[in-house]
LODO-20147 format. One record per residue (C-alpha): residue number from 0; x, y, z. Coordinates in steps of 0.5 Angstrom, whole numbers, plus 2048, in hexadecimal, padded with zeros to 3 digits. Example, Ala and Ser with C-alpha at 12.3 -4.5 7.8 and 13.67 -1.06 7.14 Angstrom:
# LODO-20147
@resi->0&xx->819&yy->7F7&zz->810
@resi->1&xx->81B&yy->7FE&zz->80E
# end
This chain:
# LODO-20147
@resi->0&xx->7DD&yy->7C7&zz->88A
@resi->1&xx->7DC&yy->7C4&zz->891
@resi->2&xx->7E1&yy->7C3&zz->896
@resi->3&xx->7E1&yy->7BE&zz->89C
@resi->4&xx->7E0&yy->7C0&zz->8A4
@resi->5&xx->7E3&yy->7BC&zz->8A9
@resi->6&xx->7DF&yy->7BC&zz->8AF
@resi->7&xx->7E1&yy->7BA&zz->8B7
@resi->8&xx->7DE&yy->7B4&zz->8B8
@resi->9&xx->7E0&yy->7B4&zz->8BF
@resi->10&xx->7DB&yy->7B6&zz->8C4
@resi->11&xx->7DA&yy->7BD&zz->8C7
@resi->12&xx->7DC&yy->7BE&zz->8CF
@resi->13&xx->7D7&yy->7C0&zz->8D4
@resi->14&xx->7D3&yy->7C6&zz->8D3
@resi->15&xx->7D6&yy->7C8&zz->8DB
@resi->16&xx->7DD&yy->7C7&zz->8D8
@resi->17&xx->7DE&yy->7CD&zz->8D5
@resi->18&xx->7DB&yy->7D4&zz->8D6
@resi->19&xx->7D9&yy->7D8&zz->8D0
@resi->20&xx->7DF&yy->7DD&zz->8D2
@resi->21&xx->7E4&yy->7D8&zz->8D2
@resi->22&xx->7E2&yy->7D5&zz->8CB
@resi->23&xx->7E1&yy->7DC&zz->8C9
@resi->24&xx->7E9&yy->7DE&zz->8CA
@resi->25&xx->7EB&yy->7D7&zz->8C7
@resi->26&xx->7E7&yy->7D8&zz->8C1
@resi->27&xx->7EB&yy->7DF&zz->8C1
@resi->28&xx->7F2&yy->7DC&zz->8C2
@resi->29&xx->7F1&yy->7D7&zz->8BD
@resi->30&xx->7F0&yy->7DD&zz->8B8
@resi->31&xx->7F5&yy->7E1&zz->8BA
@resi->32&xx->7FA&yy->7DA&zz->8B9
@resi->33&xx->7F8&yy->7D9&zz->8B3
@resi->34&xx->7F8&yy->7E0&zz->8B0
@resi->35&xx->800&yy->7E0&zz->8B3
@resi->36&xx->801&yy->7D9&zz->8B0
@resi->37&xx->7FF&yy->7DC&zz->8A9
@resi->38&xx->803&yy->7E3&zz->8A9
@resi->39&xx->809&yy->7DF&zz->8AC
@resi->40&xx->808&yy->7DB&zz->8A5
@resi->41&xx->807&yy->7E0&zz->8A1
@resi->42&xx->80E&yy->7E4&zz->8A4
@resi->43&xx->812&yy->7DE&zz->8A3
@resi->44&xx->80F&yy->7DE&zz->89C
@resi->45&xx->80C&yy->7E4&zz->899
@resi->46&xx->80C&yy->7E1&zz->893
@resi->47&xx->806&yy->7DD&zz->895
@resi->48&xx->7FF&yy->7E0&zz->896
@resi->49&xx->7FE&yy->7E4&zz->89B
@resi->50&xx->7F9&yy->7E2&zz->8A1
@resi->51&xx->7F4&yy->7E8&zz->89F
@resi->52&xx->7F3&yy->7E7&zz->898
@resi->53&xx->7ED&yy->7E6&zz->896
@resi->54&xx->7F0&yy->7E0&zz->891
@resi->55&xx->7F4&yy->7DB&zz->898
@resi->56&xx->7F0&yy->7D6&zz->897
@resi->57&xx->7EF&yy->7D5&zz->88E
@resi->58&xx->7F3&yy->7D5&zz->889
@resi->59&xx->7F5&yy->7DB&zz->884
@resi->60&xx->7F1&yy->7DB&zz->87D
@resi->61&xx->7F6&yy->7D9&zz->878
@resi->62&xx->7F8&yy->7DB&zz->872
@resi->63&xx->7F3&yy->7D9&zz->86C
@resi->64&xx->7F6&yy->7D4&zz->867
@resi->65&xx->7F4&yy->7D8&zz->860
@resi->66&xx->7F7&yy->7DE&zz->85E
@resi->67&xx->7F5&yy->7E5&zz->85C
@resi->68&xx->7ED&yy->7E7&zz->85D
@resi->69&xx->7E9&yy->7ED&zz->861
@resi->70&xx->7ED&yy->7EE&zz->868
@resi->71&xx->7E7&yy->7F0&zz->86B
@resi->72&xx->7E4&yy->7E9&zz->869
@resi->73&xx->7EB&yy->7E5&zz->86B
@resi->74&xx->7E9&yy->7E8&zz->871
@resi->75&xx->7E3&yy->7E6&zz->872
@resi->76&xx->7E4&yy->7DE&zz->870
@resi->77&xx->7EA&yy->7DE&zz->875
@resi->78&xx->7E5&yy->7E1&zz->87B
@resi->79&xx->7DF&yy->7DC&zz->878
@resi->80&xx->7E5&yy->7D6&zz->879
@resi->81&xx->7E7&yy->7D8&zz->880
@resi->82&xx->7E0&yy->7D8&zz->882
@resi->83&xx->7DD&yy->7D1&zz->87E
@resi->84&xx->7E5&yy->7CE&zz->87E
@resi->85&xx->7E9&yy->7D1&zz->883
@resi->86&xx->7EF&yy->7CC&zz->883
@resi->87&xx->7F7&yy->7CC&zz->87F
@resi->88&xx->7F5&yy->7C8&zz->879
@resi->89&xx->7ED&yy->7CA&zz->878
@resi->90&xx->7ED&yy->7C8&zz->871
@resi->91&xx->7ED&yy->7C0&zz->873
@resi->92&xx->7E9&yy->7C1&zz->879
@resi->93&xx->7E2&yy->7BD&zz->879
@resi->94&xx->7DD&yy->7BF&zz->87F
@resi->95&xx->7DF&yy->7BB&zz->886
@resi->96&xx->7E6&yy->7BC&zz->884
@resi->97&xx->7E7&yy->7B6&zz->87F
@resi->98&xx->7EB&yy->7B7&zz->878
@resi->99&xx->7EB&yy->7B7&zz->871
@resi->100&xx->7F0&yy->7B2&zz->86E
@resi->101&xx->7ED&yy->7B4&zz->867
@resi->102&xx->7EB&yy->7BB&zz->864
@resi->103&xx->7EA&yy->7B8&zz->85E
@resi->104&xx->7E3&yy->7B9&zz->860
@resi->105&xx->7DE&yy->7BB&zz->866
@resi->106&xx->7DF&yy->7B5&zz->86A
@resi->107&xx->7D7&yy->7B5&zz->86B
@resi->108&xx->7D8&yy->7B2&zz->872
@resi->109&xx->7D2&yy->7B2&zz->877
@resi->110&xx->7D5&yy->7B4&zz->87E
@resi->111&xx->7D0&yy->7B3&zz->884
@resi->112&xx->7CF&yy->7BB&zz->887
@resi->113&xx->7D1&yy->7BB&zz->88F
@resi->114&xx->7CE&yy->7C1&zz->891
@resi->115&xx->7CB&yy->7C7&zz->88F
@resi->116&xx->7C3&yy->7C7&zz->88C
@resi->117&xx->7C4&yy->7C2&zz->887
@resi->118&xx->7C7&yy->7BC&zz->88C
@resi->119&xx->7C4&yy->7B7&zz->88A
@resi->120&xx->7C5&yy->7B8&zz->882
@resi->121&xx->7CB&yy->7B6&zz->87D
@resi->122&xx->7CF&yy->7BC&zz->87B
@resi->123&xx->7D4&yy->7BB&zz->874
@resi->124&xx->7D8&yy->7C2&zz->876
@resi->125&xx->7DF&yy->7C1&zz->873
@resi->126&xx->7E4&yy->7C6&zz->872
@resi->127&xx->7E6&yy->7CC&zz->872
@resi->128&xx->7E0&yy->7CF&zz->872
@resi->129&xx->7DC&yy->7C9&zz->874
@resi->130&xx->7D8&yy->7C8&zz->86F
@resi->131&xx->7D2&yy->7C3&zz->86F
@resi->132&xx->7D2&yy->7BE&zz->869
@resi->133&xx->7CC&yy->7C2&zz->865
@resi->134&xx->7CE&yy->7C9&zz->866
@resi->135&xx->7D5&yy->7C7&zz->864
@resi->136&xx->7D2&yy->7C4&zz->85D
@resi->137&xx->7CE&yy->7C9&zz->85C
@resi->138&xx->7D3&yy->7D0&zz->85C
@resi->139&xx->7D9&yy->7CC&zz->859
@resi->140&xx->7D4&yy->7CA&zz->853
@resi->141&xx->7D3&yy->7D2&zz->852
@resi->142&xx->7DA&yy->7D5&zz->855
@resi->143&xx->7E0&yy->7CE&zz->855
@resi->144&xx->7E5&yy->7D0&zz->850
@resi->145&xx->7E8&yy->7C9&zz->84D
@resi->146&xx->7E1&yy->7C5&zz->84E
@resi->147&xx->7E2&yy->7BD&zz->84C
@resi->148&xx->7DD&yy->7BA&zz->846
@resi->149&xx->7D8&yy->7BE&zz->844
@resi->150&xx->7D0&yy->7BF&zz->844
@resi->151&xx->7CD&yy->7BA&zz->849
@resi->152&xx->7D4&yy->7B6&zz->84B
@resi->153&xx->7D8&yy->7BC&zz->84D
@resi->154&xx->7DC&yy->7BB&zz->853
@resi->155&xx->7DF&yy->7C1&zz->857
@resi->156&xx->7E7&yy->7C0&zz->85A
@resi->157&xx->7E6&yy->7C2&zz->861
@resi->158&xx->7EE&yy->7C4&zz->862
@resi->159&xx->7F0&yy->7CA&zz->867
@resi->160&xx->7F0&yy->7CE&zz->860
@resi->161&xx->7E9&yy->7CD&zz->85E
@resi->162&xx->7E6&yy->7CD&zz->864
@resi->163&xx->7E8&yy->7D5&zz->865
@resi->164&xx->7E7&yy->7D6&zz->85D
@resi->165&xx->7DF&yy->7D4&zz->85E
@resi->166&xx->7DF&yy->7D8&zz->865
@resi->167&xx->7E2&yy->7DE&zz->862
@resi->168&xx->7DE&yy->7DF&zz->85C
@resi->169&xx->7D7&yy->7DD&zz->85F
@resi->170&xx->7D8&yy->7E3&zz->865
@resi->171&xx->7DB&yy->7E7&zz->85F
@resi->172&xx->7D4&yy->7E6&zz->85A
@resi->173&xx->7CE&yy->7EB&zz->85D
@resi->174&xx->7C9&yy->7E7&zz->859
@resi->175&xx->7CA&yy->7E1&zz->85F
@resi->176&xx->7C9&yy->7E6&zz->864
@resi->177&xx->7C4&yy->7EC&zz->861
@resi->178&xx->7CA&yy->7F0&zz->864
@resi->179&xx->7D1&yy->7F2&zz->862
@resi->180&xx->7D6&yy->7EF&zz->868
@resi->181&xx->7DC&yy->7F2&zz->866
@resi->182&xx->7D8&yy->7F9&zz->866
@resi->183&xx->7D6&yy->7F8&zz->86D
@resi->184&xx->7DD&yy->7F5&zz->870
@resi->185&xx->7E0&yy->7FC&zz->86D
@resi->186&xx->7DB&yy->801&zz->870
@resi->187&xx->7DC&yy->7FE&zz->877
@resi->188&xx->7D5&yy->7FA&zz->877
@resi->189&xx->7D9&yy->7F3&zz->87A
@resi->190&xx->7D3&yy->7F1&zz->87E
@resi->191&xx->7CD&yy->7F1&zz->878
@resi->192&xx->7D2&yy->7ED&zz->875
@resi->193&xx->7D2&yy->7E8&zz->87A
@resi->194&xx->7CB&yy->7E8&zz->87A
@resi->195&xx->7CA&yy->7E6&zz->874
@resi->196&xx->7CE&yy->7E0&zz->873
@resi->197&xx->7CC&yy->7DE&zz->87A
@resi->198&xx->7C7&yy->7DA&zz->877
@resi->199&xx->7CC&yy->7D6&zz->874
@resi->200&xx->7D2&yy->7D7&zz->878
@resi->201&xx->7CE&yy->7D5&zz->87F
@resi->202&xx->7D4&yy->7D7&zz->883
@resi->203&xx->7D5&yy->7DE&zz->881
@resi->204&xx->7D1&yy->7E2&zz->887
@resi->205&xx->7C9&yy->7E2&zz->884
@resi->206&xx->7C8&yy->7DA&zz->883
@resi->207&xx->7C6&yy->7D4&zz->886
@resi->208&xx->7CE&yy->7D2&zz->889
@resi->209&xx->7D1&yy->7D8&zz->88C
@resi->210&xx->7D7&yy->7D5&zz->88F
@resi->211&xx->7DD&yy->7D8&zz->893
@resi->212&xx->7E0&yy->7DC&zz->88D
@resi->213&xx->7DA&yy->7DF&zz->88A
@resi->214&xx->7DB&yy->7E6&zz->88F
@resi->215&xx->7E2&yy->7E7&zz->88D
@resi->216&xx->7E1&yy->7E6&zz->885
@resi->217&xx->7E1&yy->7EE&zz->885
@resi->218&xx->7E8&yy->7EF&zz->887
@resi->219&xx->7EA&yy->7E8&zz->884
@resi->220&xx->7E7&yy->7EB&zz->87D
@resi->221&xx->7EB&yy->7F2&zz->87E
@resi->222&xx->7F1&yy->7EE&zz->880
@resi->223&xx->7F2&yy->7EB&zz->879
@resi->224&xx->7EF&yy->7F0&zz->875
@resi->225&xx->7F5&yy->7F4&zz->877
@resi->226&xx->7F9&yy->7ED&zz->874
@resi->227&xx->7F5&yy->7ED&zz->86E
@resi->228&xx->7F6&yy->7F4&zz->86D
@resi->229&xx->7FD&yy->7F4&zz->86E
@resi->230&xx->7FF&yy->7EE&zz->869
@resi->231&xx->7FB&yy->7F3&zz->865
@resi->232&xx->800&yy->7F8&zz->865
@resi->233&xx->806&yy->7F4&zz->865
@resi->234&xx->804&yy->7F1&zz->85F
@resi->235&xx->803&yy->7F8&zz->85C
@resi->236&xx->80A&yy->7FA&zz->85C
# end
């Protein structure tokens, strides 16, 4: 959720140096070197991303763990997840870029926030989906589907298979949103849905922590939609 700059701790030369026109040109030929290095790279590769993708410098969705479900709701979940967790392994992801060594449980770690409005705080976001620790506990009490115990000393696994199960059967309740998601994603209306999970998703474009990925949702979420819908038919032969 952060990233490291580098900066040239080196002192700048005097201002008479160089002239505008001259730093102008520099700054130019460095572009055009650094977009000639790229396509020579996607050349010799065209496997690889290429330059001009929208996606070069984040990760591919990946496919959800659980089976079956909505198709317009996976695709939902795996565009939330690129966003809040843009990374090969989501399920084990804890904010900062630390792991999950047990997913019995939620880890319910409280790591210091770097950056954005919250710098300062302590955030217990884990997961695919970057669940807090509260917010997990209160949807797997309504939606986990193997809960541990009972009444009050009910515990949730926190495994990749629930953690999408909870997900998908919360956006899949209109109750909990006072509207019906799977409906909306049909008719075309992504960006509604975005705002309204934007208040518990933050980075989806309409919240508090829009990030780099938040204006390529839209094309991630058709993206993976088609995946979807594809399975889908698959399955259906």
């Amino acid at each position: 959720m952060s990233a490291t700059n580098k900066h040239d701790l080196s002192p700048p030369p005097p201002s008479s140096a160089r002239s505008p026109s001259s730093m102008g040109r520099l700054v130019r030929i460095g572009l055009l070197a650094g977009m000639a290095l790229a396509v020579l790279q996607y050349i010799r590769n065209p496997d690889a991303r290429s330059p001009f993708d929208p996606r070069w410098e984040s990760f591919d969705p990946a496919p959800l763990v659980m089976e079956g479900g909505d198709p317009y709701i996976r695709a939902l979940m795996r565009t939330i997840s690129y966003s809040e967790a843009n990374d090969p392994q989501p399920y084990s992801l804890i904010y900062g870029g630390d792991r999950i060594t047990d997913l019995s449980r939620h880890p319910d770690r409280c790591v210091p926030i770097v950056a954005g409005p919250n710098v300062g705080d302590c955030t217990t976001a884990a997961g695919r989906y970057q669940f807090i620790t509260t917010t997990w506990e209160e949807q797997a009490h309504f939606y986990h589907p193997d809960p541990d115990g009972w009444w009050l000393w009910r515990a949730y696994s926190f495994a990749p298979e629930h953690q999408d199960q909870v997900v998908h059967d919360w956006l899949n309740d209109p109750y909990a949103w006072g509207v019906d998601l799977g409906t909306l994603l049909r008719d075309g209306q992504l960006a509604d849905v975005l705002y309204i999970l934007s208040p518990t998703w933050t980075s989806l474009g309409y919240g508090i922590e829009t990030n780099d990925l938040s204006s390529s949702l839209p094309y991630i979420y058709e993206q993976v939609l088609q995946e979807e819908l594809t399975q889908v038919e698959e399955l259906s032969f």
